[in-house]
Backbone as numpy.savetxt, mean C-alpha at the origin, in Angstrom:
# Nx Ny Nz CAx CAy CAz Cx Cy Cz
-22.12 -10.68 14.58 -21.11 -11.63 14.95 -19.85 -10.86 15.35
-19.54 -11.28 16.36 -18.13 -10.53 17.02 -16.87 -11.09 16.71
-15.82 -10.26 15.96 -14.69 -10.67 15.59 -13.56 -11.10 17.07
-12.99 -12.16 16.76 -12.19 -12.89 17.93 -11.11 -11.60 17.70
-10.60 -11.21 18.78 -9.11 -10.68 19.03 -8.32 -11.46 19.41
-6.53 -10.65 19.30 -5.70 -11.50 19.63 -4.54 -10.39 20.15
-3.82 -10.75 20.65 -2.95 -9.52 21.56 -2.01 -10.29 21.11
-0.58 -9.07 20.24 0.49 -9.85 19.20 1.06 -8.37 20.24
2.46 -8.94 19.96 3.26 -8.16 20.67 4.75 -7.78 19.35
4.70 -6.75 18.77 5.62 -6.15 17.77 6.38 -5.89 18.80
7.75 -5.63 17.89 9.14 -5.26 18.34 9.61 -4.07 17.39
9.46 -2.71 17.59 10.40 -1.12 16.82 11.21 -1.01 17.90
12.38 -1.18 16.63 13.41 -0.10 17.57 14.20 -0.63 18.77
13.70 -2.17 18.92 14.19 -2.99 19.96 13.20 -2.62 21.34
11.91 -1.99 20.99 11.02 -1.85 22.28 9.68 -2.32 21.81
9.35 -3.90 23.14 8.18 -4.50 22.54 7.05 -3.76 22.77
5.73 -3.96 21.81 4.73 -3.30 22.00 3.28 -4.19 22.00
2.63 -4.04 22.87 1.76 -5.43 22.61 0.25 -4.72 22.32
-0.12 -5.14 21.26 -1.12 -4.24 20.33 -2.30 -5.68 20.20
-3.41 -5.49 20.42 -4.71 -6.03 20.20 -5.21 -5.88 18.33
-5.25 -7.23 17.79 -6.40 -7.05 16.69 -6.92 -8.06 16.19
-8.21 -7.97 15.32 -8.48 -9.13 14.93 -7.65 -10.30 14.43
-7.81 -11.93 15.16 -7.16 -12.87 14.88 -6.54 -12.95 13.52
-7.69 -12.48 12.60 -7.08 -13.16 11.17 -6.20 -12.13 10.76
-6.58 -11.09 10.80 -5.01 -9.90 10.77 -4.07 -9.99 10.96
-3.70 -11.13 12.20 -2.46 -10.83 12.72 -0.97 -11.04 11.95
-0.79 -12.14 10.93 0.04 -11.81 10.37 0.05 -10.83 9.12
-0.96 -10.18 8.83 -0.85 -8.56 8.35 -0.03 -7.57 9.14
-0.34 -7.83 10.53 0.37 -6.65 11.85 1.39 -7.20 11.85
2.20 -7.97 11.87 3.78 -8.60 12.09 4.57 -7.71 11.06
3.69 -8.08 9.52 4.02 -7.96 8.57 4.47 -6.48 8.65
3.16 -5.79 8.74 3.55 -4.07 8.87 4.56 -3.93 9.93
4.26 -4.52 11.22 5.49 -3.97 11.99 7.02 -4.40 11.44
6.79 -5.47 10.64 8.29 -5.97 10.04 9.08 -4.21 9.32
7.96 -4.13 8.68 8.14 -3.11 7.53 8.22 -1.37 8.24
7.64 -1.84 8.97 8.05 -0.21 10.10 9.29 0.21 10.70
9.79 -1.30 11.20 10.85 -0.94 12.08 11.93 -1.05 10.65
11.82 -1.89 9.83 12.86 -1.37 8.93 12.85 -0.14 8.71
12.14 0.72 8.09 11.61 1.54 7.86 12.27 2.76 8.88
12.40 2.33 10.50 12.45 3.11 11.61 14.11 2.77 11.28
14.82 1.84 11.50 16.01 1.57 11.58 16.93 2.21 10.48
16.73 1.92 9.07 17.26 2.76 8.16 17.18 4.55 8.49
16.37 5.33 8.97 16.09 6.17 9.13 16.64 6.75 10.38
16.81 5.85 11.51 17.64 6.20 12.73 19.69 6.20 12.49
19.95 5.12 11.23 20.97 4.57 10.64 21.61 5.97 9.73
20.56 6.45 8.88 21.29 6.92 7.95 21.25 8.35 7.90
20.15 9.02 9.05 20.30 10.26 9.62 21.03 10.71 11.29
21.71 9.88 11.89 21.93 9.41 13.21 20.65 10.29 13.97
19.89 9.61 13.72 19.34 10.91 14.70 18.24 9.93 15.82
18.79 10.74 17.35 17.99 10.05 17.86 16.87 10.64 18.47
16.26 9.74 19.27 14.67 9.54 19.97 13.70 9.19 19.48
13.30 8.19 19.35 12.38 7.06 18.78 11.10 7.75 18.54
10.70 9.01 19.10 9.41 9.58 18.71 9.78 10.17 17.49
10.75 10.62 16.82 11.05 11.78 15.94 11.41 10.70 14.58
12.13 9.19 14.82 12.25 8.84 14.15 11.15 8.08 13.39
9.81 7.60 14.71 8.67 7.27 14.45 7.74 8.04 13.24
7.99 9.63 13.57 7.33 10.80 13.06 7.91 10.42 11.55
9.11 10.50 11.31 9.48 10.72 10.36 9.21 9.48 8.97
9.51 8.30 10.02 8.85 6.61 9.45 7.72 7.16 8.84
6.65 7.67 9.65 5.01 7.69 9.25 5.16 8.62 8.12
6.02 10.13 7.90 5.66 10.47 6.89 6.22 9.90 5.61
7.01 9.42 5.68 7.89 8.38 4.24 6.89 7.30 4.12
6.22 6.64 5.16 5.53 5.29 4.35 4.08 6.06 3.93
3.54 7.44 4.39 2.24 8.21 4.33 3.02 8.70 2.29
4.01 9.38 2.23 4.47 9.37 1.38 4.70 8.22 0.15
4.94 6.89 0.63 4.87 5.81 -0.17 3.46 5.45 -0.90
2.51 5.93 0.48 1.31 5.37 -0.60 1.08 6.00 -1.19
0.90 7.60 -0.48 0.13 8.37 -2.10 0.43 8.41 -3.02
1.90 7.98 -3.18 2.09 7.58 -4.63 2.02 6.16 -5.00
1.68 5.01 -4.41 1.19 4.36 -4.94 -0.38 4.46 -5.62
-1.19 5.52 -4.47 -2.47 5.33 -4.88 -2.56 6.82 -6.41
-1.59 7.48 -6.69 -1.32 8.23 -7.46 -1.50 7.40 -8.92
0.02 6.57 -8.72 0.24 5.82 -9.77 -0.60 4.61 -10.50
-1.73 4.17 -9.29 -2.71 3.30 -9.37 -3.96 3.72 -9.73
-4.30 5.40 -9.84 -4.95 6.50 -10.22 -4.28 6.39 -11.92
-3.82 6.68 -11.96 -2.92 6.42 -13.46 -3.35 5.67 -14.50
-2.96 4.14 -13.68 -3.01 2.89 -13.87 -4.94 2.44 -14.22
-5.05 3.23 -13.38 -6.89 2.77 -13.94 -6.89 3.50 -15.37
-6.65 5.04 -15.00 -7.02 6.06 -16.01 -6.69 5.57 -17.67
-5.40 4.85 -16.90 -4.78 4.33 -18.26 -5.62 2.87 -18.90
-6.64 2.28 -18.06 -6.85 1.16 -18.45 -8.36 1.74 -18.94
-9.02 2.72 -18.59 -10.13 3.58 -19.07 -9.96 3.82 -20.58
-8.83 4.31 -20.55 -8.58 4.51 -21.93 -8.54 3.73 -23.00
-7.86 2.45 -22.99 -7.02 1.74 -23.32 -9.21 0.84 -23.92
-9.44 1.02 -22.59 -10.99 0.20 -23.32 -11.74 0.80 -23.97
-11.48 2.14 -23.72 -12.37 3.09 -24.70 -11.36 3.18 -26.27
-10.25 2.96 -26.29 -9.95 2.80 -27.96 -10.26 1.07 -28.17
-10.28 0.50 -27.39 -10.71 -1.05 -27.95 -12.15 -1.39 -28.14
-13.14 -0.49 -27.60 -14.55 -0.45 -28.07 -14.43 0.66 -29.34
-14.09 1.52 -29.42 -13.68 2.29 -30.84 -13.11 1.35 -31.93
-12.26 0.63 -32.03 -11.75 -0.38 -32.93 -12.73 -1.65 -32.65
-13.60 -1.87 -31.88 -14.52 -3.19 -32.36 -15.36 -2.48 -32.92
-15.64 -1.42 -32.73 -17.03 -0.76 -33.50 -16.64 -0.61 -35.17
-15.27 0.06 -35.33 -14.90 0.06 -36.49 -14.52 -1.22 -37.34
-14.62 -2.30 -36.63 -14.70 -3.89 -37.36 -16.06 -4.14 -37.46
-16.63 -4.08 -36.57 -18.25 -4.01 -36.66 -18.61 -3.52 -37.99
-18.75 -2.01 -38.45 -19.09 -1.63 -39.45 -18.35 -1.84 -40.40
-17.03 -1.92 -40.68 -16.44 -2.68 -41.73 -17.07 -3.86 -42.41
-17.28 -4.94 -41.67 -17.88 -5.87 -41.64 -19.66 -5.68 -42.69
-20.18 -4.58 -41.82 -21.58 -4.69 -42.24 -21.20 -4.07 -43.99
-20.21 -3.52 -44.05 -20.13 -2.51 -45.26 -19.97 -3.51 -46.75
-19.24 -4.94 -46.15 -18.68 -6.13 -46.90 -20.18 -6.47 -46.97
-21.11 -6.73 -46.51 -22.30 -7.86 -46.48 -23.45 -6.44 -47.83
């Protein structure tokens, strides 16, 4: 089955760009481009620096930077929930045999 496309046209930087993707995506792509050009604008704002390729470059490595530490901290976040079940099967086991020790 072939996914419908849709041709959405983003705005960075005040230059439109008209990008193809699946229909149901599309307000995912708004969304990211919302979050890019902020992203681009603070960064053109608070380093003056211009030419939209360099500030592009620089966007991609701060949000490439954002995730790996999200997927860092979400690495964590499991590790920590690994744990967290492995002392809560340790403490049912130790009610478990408590239990049998009473009978």
């Amino acid at each position: 089955m072939s996914e419908k496309t849709t041709t959405v046209t983003i705005r960075l930087l005040d230059k439109d760009y008209q990008v193809a993707c699946p229909t149901e995506e599309r307000m995912a792509l708004l969304e990211s481009a919302r979050y890019l050009d902020e992203k681009m604008r603070e960064i053109r704002d608070s380093r003056k620096m211009i030419g939209s390729e360099r500030v592009a470059v620089m966007a991609a490595l701060n949000i490439a930077h954002e995730l790996l530490q999200c997927r860092e901290g979400h690495g964590e976040s499991a590790g920590m929930d690994n744990r967290l079940r492995q002392l809560q099967n340790k403490v049912e086991a130790a009610i478990t045999r408590g239990r049998q020790l009473e009978l």
